[in-house]
PDB file of N, CA, C and O in Angstrom, chain B, residues numbered from 101:
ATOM      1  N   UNK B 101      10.949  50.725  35.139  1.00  0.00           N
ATOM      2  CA  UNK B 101      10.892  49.830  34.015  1.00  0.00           C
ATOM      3  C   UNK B 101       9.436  49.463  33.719  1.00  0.00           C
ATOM      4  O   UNK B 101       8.716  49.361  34.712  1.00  0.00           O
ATOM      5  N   UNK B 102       8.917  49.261  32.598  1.00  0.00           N
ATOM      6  CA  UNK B 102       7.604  49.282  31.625  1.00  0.00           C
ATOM      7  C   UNK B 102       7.530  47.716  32.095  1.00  0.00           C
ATOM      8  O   UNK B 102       8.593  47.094  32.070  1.00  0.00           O
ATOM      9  N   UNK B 103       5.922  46.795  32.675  1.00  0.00           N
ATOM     10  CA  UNK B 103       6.323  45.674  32.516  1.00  0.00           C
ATOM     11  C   UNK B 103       5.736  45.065  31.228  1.00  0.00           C
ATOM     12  O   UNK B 103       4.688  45.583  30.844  1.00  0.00           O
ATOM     13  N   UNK B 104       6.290  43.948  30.423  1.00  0.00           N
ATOM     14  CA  UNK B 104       5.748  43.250  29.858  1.00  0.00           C
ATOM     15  C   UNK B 104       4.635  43.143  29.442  1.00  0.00           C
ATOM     16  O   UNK B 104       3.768  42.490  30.023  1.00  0.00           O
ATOM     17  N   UNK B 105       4.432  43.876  28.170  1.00  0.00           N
ATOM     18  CA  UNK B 105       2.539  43.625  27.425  1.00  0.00           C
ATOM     19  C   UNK B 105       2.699  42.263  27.360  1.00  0.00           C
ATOM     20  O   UNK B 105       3.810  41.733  27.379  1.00  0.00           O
ATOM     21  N   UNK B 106       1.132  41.352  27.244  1.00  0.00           N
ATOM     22  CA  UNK B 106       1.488  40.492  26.501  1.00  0.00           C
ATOM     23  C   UNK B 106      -0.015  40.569  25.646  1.00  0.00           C
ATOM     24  O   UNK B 106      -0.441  39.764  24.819  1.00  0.00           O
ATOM     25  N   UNK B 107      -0.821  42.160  26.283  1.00  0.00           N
ATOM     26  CA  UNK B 107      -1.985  41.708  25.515  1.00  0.00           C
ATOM     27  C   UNK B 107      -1.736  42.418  24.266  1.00  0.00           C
ATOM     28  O   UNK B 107      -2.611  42.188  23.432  1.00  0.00           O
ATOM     29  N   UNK B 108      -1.012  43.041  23.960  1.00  0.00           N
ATOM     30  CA  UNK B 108      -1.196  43.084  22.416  1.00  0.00           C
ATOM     31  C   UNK B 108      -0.682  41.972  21.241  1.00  0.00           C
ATOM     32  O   UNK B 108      -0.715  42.212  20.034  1.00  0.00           O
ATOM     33  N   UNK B 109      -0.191  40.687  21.854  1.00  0.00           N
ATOM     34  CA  UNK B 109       0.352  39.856  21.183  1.00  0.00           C
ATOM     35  C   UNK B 109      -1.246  38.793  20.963  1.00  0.00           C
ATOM     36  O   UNK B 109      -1.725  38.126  20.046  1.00  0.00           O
ATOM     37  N   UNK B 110      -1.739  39.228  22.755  1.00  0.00           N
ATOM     38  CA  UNK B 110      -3.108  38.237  22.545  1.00  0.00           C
ATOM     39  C   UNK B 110      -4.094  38.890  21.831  1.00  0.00           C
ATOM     40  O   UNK B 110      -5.035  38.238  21.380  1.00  0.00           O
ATOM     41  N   UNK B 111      -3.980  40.615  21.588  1.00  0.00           N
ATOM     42  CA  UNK B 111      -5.151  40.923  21.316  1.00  0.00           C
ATOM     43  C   UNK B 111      -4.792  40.741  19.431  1.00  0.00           C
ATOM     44  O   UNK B 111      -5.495  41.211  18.537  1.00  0.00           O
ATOM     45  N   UNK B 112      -3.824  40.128  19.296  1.00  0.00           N
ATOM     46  CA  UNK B 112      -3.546  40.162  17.684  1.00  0.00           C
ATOM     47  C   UNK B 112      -4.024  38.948  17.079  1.00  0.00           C
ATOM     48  O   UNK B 112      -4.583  38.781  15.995  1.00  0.00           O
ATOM     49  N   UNK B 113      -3.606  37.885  18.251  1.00  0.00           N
ATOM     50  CA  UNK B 113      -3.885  36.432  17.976  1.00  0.00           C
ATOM     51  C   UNK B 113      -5.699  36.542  18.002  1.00  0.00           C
ATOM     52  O   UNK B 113      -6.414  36.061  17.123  1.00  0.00           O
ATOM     53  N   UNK B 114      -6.130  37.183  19.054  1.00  0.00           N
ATOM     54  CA  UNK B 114      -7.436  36.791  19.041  1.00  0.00           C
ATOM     55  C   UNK B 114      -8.300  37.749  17.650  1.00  0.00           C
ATOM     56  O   UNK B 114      -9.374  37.419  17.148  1.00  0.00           O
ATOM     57  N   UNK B 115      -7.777  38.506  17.412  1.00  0.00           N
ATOM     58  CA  UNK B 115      -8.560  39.256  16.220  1.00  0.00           C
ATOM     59  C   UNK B 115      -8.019  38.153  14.545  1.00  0.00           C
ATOM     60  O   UNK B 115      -8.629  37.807  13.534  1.00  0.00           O
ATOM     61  N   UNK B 116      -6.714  37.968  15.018  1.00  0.00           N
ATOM     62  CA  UNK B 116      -7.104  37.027  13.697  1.00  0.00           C
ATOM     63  C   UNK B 116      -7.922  35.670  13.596  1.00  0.00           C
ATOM     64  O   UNK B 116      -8.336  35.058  12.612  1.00  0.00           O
ATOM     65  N   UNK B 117      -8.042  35.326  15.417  1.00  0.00           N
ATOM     66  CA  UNK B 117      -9.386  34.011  14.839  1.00  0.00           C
ATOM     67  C   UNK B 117     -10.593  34.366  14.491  1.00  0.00           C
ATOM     68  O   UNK B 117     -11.440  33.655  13.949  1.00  0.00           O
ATOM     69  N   UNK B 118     -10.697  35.724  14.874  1.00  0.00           N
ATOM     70  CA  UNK B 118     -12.328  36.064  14.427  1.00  0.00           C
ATOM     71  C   UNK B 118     -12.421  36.569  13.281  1.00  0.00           C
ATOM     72  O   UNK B 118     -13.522  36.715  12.749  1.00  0.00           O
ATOM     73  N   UNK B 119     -11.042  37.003  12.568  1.00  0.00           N
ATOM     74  CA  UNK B 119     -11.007  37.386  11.480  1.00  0.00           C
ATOM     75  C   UNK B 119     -11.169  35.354  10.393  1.00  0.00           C
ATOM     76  O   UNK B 119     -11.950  35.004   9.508  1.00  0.00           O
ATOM     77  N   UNK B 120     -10.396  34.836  10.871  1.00  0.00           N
ATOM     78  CA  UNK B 120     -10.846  33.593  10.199  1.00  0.00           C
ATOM     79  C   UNK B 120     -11.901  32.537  10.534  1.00  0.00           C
ATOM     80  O   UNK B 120     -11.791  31.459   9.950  1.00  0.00           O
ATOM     81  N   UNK B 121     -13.159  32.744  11.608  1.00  0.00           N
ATOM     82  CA  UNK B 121     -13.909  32.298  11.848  1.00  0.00           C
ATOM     83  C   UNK B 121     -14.970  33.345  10.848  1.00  0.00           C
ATOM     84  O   UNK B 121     -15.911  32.839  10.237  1.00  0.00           O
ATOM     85  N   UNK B 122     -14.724  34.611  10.790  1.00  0.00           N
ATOM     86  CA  UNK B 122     -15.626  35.313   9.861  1.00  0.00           C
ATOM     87  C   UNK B 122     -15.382  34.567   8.171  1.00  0.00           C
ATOM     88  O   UNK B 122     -16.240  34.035   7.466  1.00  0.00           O
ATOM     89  N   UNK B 123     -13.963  34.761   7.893  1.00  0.00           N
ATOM     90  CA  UNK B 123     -13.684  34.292   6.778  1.00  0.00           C
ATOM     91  C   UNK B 123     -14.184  33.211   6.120  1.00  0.00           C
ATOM     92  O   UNK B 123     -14.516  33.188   4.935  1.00  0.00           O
ATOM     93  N   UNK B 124     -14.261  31.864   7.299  1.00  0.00           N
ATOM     94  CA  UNK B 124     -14.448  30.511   7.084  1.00  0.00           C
ATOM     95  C   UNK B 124     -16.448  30.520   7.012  1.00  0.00           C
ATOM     96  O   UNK B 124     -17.137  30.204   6.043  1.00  0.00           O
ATOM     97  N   UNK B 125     -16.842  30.913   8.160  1.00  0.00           N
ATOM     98  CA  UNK B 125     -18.218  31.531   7.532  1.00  0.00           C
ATOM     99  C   UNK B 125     -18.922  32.244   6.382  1.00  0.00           C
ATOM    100  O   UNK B 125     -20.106  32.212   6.047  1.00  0.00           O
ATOM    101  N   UNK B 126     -18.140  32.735   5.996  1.00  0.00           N
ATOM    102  CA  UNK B 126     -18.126  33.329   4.715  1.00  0.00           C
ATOM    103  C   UNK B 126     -17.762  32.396   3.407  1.00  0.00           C
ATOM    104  O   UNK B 126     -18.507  32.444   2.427  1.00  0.00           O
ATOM    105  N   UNK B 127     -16.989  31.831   3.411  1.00  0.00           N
ATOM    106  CA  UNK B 127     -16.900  30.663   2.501  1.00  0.00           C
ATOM    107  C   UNK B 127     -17.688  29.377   2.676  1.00  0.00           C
ATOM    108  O   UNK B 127     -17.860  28.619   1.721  1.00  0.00           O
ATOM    109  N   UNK B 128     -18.175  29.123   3.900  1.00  0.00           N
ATOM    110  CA  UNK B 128     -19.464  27.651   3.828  1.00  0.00           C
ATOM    111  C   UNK B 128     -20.482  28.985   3.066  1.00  0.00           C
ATOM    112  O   UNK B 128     -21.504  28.320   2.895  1.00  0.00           O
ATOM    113  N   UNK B 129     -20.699  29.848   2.732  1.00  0.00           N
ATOM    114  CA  UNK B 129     -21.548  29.948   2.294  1.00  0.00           C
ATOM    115  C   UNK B 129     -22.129  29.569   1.215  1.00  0.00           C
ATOM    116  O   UNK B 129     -23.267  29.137   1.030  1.00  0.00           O
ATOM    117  N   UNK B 130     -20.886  29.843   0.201  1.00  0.00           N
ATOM    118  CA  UNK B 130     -20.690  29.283  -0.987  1.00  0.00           C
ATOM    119  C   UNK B 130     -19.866  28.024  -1.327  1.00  0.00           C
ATOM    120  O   UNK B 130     -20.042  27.541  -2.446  1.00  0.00           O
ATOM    121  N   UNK B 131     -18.937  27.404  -0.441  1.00  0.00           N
ATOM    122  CA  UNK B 131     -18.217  25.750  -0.651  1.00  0.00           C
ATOM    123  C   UNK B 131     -18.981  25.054   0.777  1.00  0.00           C
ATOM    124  O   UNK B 131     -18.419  25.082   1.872  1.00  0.00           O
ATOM    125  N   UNK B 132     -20.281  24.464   0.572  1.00  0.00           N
ATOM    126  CA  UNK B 132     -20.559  23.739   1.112  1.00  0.00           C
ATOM    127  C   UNK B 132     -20.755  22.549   0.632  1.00  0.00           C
ATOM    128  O   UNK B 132     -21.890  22.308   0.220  1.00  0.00           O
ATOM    129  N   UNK B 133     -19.884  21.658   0.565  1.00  0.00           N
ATOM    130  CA  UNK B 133     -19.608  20.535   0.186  1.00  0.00           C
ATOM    131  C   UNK B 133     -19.135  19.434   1.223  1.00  0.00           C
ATOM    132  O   UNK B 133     -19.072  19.890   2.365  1.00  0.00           O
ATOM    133  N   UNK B 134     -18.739  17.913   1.096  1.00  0.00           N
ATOM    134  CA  UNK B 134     -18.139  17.250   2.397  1.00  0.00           C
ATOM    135  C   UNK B 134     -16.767  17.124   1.897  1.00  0.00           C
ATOM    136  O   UNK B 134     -15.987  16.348   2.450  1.00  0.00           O
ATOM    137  N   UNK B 135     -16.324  18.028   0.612  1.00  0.00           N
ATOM    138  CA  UNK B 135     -14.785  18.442   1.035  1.00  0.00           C
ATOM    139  C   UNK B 135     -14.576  19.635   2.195  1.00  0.00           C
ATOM    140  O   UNK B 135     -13.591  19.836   2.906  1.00  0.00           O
ATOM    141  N   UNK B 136     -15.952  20.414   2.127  1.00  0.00           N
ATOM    142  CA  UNK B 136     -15.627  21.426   3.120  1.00  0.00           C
ATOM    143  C   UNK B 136     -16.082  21.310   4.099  1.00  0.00           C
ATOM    144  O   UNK B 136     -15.494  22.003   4.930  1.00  0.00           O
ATOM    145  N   UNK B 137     -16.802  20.816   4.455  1.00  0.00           N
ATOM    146  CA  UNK B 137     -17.497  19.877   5.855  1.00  0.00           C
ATOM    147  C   UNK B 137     -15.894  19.246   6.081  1.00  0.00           C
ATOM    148  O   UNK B 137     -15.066  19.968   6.638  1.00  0.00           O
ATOM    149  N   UNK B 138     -15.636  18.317   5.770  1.00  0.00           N
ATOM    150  CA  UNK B 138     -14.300  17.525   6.322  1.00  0.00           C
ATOM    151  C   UNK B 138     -12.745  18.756   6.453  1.00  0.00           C
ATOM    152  O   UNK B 138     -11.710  18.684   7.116  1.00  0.00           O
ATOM    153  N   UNK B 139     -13.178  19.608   5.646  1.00  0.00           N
ATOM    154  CA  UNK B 139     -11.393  20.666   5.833  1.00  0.00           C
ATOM    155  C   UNK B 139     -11.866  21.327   7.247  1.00  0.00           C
ATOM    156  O   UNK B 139     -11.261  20.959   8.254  1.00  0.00           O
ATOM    157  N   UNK B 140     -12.910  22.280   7.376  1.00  0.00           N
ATOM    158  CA  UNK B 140     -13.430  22.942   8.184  1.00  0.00           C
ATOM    159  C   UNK B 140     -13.184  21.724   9.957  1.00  0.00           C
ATOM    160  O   UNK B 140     -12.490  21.917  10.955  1.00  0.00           O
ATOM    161  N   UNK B 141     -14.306  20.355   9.510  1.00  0.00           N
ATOM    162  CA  UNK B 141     -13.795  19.693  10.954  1.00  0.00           C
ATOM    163  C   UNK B 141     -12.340  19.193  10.997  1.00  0.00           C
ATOM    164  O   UNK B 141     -11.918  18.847  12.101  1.00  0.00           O
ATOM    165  N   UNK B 142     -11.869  19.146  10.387  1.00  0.00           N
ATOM    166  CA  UNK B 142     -10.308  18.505  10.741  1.00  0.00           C
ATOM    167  C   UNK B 142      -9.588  19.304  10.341  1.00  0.00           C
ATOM    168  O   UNK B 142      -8.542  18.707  10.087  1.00  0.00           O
ATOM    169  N   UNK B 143      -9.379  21.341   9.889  1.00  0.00           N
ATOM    170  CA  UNK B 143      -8.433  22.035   9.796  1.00  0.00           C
ATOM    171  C   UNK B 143      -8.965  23.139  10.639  1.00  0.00           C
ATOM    172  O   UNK B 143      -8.022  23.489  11.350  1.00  0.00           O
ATOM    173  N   UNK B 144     -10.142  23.949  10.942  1.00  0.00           N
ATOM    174  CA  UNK B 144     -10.379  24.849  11.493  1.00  0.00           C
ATOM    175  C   UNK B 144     -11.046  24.800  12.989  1.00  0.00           C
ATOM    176  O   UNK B 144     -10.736  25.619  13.854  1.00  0.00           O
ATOM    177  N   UNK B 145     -11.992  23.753  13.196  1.00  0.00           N
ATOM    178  CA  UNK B 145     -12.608  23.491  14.234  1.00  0.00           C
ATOM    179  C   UNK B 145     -11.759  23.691  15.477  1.00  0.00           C
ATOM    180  O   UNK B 145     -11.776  24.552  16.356  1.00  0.00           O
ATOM    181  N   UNK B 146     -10.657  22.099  15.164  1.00  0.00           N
ATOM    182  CA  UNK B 146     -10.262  21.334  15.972  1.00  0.00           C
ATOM    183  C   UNK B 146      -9.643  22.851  16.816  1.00  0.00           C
ATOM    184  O   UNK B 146      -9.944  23.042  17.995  1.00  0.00           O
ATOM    185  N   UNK B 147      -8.674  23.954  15.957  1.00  0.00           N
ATOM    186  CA  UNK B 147      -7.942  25.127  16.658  1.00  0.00           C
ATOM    187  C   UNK B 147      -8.557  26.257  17.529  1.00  0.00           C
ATOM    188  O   UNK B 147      -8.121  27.240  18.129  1.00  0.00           O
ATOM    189  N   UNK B 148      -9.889  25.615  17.307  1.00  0.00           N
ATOM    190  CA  UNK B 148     -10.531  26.977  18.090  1.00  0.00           C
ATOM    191  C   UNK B 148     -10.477  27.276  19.353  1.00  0.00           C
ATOM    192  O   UNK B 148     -10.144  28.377  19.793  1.00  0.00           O
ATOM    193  N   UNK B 149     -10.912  25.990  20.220  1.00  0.00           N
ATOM    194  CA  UNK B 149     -10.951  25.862  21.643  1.00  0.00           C
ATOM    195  C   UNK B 149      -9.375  26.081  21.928  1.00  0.00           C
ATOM    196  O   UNK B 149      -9.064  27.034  22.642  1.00  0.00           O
ATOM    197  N   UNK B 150      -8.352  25.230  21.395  1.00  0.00           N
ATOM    198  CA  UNK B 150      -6.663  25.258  21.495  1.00  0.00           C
ATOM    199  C   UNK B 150      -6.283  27.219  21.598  1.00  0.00           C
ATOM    200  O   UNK B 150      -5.510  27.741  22.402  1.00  0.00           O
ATOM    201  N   UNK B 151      -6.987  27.833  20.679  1.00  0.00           N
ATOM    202  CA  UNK B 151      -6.347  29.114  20.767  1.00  0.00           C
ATOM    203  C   UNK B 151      -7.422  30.204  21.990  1.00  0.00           C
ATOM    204  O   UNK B 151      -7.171  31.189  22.685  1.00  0.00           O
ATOM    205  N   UNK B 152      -8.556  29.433  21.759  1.00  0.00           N
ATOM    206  CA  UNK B 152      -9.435  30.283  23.548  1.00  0.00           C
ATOM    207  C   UNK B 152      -8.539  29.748  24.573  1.00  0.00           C
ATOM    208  O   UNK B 152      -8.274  30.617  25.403  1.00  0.00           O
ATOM    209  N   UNK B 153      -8.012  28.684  24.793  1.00  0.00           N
ATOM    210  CA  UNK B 153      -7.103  28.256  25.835  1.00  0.00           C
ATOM    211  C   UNK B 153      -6.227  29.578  25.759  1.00  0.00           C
ATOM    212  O   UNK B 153      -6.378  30.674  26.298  1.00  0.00           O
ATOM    213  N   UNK B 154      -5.307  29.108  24.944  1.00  0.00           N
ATOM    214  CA  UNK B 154      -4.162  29.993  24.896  1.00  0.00           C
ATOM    215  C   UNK B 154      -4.241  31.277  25.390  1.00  0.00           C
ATOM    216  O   UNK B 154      -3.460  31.852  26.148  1.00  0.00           O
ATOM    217  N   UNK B 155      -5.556  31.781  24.740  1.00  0.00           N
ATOM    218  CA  UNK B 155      -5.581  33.559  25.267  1.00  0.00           C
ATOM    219  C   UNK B 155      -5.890  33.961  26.287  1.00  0.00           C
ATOM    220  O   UNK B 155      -5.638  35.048  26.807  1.00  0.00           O
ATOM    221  N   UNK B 156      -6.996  32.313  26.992  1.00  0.00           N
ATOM    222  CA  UNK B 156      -7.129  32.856  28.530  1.00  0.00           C
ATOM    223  C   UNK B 156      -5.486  33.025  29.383  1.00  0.00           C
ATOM    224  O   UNK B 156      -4.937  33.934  30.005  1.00  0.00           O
ATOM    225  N   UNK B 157      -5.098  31.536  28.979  1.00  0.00           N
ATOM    226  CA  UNK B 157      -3.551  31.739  29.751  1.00  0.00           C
ATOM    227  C   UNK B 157      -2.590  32.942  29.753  1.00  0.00           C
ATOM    228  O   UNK B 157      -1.727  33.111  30.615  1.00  0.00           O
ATOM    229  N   UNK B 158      -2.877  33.979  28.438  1.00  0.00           N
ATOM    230  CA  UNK B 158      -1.988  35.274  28.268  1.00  0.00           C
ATOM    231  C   UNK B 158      -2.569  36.154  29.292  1.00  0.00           C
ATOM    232  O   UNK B 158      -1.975  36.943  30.027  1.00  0.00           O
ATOM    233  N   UNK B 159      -4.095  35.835  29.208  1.00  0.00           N
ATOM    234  CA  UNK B 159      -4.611  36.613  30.092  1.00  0.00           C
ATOM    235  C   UNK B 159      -3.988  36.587  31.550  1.00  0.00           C
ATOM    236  O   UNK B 159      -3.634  37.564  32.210  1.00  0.00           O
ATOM    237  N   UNK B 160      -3.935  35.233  31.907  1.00  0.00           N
ATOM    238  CA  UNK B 160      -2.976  34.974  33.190  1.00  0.00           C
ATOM    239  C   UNK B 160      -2.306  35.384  33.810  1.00  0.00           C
ATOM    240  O   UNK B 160      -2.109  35.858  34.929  1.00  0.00           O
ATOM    241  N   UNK B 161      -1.712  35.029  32.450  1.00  0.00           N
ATOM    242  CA  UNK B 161      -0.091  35.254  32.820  1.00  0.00           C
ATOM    243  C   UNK B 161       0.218  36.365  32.559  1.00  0.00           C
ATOM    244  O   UNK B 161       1.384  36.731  32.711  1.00  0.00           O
ATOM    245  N   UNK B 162      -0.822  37.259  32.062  1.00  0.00           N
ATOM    246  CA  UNK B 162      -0.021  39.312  31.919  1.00  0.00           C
ATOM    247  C   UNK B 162      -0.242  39.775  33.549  1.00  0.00           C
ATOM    248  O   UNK B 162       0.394  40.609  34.194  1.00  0.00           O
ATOM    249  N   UNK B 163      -1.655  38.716  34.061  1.00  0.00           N
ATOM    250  CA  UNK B 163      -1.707  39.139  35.310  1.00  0.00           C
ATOM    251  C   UNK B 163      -1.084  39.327  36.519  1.00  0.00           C
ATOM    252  O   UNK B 163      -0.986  40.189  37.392  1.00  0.00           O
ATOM    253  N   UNK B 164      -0.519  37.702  36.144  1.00  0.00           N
ATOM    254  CA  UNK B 164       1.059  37.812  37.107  1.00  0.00           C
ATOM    255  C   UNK B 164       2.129  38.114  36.987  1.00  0.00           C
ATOM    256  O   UNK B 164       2.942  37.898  37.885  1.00  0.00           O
ATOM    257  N   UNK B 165       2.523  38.818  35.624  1.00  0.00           N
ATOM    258  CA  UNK B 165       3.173  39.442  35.333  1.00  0.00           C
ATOM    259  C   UNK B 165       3.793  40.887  35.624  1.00  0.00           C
ATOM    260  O   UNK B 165       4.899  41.426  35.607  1.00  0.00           O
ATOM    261  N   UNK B 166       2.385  41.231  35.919  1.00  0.00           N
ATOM    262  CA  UNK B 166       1.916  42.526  36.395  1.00  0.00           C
ATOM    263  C   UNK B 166       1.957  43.097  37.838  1.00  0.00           C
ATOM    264  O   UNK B 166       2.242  44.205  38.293  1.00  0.00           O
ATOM    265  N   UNK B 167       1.516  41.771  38.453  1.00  0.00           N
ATOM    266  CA  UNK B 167       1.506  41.285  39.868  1.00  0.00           C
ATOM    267  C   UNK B 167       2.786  41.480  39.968  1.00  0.00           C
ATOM    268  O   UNK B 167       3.142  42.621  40.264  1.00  0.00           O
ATOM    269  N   UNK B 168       3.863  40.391  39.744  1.00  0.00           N
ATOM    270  CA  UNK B 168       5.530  40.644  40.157  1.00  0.00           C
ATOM    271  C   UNK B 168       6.185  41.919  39.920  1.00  0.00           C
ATOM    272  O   UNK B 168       7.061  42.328  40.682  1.00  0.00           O
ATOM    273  N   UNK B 169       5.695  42.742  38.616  1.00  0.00           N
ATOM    274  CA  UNK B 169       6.503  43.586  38.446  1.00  0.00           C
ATOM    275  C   UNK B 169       5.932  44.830  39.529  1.00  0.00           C
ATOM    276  O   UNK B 169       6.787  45.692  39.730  1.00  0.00           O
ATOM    277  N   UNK B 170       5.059  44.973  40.007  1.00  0.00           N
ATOM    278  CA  UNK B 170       4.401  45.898  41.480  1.00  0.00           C
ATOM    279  C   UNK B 170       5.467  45.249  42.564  1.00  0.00           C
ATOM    280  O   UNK B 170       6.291  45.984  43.110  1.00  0.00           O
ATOM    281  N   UNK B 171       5.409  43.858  42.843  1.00  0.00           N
ATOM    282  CA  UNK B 171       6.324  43.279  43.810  1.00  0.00           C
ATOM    283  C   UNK B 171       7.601  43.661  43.689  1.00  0.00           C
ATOM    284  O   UNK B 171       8.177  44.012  44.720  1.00  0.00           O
ATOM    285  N   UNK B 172       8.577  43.684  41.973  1.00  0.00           N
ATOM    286  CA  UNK B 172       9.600  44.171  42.591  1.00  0.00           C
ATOM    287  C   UNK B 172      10.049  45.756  42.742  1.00  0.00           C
ATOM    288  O   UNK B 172      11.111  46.193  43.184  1.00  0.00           O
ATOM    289  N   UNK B 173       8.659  46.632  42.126  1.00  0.00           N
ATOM    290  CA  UNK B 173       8.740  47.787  42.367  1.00  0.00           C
ATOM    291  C   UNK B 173       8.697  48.705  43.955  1.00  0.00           C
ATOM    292  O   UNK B 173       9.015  49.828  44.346  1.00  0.00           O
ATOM    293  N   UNK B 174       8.164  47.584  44.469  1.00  0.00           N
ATOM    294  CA  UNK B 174       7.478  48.929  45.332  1.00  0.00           C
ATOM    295  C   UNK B 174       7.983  47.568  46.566  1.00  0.00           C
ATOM    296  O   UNK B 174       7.801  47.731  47.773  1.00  0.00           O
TER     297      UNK B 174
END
């Protein structure tokens, strides 16, 4: 039995924050304003660190994932 990816779920999540950290860089270029100062700190910021969490933990957890499924193989 195949065990459990989970990095292609992380490697999807993590390409779309860099796809919207590029995006959002790309737009202060031209909406720099303190409507976009205030969307950017209180809609994009705050998720960044929340989703590096997250992907280290996939990272983790594919590890021990990986780990058990050797354990109940062999």
């Amino acid at each position: 039995m195949k065990p459990p990816d989970l990095y292609t779920g992380g490697g999807a999540i993590r390409h779309a924050l860099e796809d919207l950290l590029r995006v959002g860089e790309e737009a202060r270029e031209e909406w720099n304003d303190a409507v976009s100062k205030a969307f950017f700190a209180d809609r994009i910021d705050p998720i960044v660190p929340i989703v590096k969490n997250a992907l280290d933990a996939v990272g983790r957890m594919q590890l021990l994932i990986a780990e058990a499924h050797r354990d109940m193989e062999g």
